[in-house]
LUMBANU-89710 format. One record per residue (C-alpha): x, y, z; residue number from 1. Coordinates in steps of 0.5 Angstrom, whole numbers, plus 500, padded with zeros to 3 digits. Layout:
<site xx="X" yy="Y" zz="Z" n="NUM"/>
...
// end
This chain:
<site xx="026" yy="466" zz="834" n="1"/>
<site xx="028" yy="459" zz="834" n="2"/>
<site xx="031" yy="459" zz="828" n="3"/>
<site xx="036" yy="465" zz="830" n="4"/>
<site xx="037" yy="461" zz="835" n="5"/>
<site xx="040" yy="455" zz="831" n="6"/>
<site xx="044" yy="459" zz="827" n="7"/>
<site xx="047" yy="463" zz="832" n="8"/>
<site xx="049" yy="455" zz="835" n="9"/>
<site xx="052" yy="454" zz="828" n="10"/>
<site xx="056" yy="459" zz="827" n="11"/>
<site xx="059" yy="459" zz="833" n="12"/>
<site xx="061" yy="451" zz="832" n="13"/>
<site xx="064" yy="453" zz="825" n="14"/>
<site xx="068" yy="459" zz="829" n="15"/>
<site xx="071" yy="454" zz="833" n="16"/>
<site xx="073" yy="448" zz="828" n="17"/>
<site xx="079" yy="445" zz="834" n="18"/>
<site xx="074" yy="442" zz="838" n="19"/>
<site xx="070" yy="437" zz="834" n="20"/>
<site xx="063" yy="436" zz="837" n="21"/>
<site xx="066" yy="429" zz="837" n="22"/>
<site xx="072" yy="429" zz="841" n="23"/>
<site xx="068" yy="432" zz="847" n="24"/>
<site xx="064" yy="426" zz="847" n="25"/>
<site xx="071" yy="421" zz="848" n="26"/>
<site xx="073" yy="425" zz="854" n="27"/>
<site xx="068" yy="423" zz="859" n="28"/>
<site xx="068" yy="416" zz="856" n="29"/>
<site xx="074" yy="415" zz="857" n="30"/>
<site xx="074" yy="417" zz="864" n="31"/>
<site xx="068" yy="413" zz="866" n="32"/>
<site xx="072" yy="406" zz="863" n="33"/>
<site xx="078" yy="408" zz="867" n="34"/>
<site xx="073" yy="408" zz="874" n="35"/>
<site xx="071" yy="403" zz="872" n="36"/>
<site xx="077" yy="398" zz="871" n="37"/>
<site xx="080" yy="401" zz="878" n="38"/>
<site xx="082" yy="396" zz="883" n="39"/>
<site xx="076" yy="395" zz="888" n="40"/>
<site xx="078" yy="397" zz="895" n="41"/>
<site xx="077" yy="390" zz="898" n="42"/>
<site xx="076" yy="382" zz="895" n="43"/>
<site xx="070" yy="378" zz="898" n="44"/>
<site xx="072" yy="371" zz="901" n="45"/>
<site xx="067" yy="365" zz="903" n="46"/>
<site xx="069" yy="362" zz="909" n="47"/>
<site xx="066" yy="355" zz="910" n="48"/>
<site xx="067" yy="350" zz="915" n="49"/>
<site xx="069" yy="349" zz="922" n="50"/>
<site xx="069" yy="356" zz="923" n="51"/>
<site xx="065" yy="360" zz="928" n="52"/>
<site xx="061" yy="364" zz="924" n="53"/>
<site xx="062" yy="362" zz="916" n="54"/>
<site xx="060" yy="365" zz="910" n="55"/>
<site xx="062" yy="373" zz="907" n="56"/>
<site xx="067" yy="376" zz="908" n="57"/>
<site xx="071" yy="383" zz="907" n="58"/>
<site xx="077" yy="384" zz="907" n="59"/>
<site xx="084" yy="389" zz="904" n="60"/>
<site xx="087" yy="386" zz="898" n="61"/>
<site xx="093" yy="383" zz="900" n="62"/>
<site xx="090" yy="380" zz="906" n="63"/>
<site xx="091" yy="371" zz="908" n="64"/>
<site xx="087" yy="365" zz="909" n="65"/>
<site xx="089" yy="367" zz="917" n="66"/>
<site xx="085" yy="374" zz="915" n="67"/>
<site xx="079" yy="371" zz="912" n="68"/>
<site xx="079" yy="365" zz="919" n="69"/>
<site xx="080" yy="371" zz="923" n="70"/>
<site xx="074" yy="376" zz="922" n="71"/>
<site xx="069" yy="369" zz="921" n="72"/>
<site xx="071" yy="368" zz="929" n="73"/>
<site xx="076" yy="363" zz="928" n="74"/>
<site xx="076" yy="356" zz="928" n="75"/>
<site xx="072" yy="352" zz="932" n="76"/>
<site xx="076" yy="347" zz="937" n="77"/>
<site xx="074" yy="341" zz="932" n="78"/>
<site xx="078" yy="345" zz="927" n="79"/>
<site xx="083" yy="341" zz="923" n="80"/>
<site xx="088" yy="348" zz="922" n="81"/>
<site xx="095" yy="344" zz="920" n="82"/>
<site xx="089" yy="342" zz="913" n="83"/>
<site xx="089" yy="350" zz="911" n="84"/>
<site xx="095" yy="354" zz="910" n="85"/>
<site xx="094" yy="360" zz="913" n="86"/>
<site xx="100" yy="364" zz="911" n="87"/>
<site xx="096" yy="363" zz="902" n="88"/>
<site xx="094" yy="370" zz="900" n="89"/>
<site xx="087" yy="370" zz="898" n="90"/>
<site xx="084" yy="373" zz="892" n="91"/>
<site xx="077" yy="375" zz="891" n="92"/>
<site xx="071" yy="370" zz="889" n="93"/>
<site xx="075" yy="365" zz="894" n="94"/>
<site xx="073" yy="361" zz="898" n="95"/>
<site xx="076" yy="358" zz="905" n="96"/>
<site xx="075" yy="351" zz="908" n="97"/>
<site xx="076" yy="350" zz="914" n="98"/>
<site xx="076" yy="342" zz="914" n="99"/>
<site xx="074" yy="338" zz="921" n="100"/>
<site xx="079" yy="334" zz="924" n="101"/>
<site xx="079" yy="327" zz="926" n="102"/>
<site xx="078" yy="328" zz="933" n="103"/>
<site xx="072" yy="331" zz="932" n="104"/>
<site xx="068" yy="325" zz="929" n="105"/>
<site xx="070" yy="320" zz="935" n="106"/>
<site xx="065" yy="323" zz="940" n="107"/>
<site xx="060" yy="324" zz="936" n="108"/>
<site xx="053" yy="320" zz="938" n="109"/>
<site xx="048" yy="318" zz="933" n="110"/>
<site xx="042" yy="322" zz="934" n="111"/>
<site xx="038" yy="314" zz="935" n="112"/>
<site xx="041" yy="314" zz="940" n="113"/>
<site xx="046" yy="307" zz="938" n="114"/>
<site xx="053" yy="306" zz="937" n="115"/>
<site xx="056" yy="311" zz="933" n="116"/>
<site xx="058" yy="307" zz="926" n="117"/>
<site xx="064" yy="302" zz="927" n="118"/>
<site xx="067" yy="304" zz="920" n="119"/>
<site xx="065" yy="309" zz="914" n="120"/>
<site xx="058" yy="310" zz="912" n="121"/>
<site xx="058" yy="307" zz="905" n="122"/>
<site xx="053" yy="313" zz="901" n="123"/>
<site xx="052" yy="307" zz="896" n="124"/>
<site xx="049" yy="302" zz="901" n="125"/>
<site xx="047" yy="304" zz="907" n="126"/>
<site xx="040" yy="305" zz="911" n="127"/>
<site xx="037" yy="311" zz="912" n="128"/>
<site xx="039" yy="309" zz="920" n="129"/>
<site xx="046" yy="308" zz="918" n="130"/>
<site xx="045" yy="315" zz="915" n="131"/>
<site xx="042" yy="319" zz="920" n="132"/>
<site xx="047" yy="316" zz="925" n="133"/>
<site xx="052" yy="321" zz="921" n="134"/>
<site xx="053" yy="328" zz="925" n="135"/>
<site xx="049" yy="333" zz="922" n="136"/>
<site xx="045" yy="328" zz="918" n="137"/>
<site xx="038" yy="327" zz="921" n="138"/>
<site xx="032" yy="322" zz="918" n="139"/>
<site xx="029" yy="327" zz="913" n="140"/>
<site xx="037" yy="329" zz="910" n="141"/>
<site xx="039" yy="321" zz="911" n="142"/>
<site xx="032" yy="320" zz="906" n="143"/>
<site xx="035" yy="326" zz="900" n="144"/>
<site xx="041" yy="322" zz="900" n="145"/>
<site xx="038" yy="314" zz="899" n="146"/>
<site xx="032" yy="318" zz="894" n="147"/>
<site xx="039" yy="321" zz="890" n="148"/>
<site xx="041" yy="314" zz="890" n="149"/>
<site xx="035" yy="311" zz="887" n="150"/>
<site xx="034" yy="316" zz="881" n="151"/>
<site xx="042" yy="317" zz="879" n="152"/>
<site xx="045" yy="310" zz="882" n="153"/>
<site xx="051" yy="309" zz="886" n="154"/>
<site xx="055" yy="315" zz="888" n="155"/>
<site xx="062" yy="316" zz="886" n="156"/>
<site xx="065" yy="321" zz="889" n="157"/>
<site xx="062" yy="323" zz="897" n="158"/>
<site xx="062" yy="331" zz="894" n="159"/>
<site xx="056" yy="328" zz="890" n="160"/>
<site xx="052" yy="330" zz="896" n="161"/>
<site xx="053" yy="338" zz="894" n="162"/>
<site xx="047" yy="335" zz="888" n="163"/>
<site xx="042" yy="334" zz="895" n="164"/>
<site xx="039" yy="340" zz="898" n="165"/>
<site xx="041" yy="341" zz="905" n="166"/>
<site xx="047" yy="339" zz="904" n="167"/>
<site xx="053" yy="344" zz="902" n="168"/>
<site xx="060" yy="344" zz="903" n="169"/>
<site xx="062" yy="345" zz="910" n="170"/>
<site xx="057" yy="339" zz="911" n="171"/>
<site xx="061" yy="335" zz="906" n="172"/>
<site xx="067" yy="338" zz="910" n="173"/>
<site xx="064" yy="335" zz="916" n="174"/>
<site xx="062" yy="328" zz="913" n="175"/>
<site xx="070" yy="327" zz="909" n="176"/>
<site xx="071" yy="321" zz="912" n="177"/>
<site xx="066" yy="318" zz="915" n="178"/>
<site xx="063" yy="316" zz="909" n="179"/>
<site xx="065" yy="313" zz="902" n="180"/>
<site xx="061" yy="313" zz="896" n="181"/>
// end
């Protein structure tokens, strides 16, 4: 019974030579690739920095920096808006920053309870005090930054502190300039 099975599947194959057994395999390839090279529905953008609520967000293609700003609850009041160009196009993988401004250094007061540092921090030979004086910088951060410095020597750039867990890019956005390397 099989076998007449078989040879009933054979000869129906060979009635119909037009369509190759192989051409009915390429069809649905062919489909699956055009799914796949579609565009997505939306680019996903990472807004850091002096926004209320920074990290991941979704937008429509075509979308602006005020966009992004916007849907991650606008900048903070400690915001340095005239350093983004909020009318620039994003584009998916992007990711925003939001810098602080100047005024936003100014009244910041040391977490030891001294007078805030007079000039910029130098990253390469400052205390761990004199770090932990920084806004956002506390004892255990202030520690990371001189313990970096013994193992890899003086820094040469303050975006050298993304290198030191805890710190990422909106602290070093926070920090540019109160620090010098």
């Amino acid at each position: 019974m099989l076998l007449a099975a078989a040879v009933a599947v054979v000869a129906v194959r060979h009635a119909h030579p037009a369509k190759p057994a192989a051409a009915l395999r390429v069809a649905p390839l062919r489909r699956a690739s055009a799914r796949q090279t579609q565009s997505p529905a939306g680019v996903v953008v990472d807004v850091e920095g002096a926004v209320r609520r920074p990290g991941l967000i979704r937008l429509a293609p075509g979308s602006r920096v005020a966009d992004a700003v916007a849907r991650a609850g606008g900048t903070t009041r400690h915001a340095d808006r005239s350093a983004v160009n909020l009318a620039a196009p994003v584009s998916d993988g992007q990711q925003v920053l939001v810098p602080l401004g100047a005024h936003a250094a100014g009244p910041a007061v040391p977490a030891t309870g001294g007078a805030a540092p007079a000039g910029p921090v130098s990253l390469s030979t400052s205390t761990p005090g004199q770090l932990d004086a920084l806004p956002g910088i506390g004892p255990v951060t202030a520690q990371k930054i001189v313990d970096y410095r013994t193992q890899h020597g003086a820094f040469h750039s303050v975006d050298e502190l993304d290198a030191i867990p805890g710190i990422g890019p909106a602290r070093i956005a926070e920090l540019q300039g109160l620090v010098v390397p």
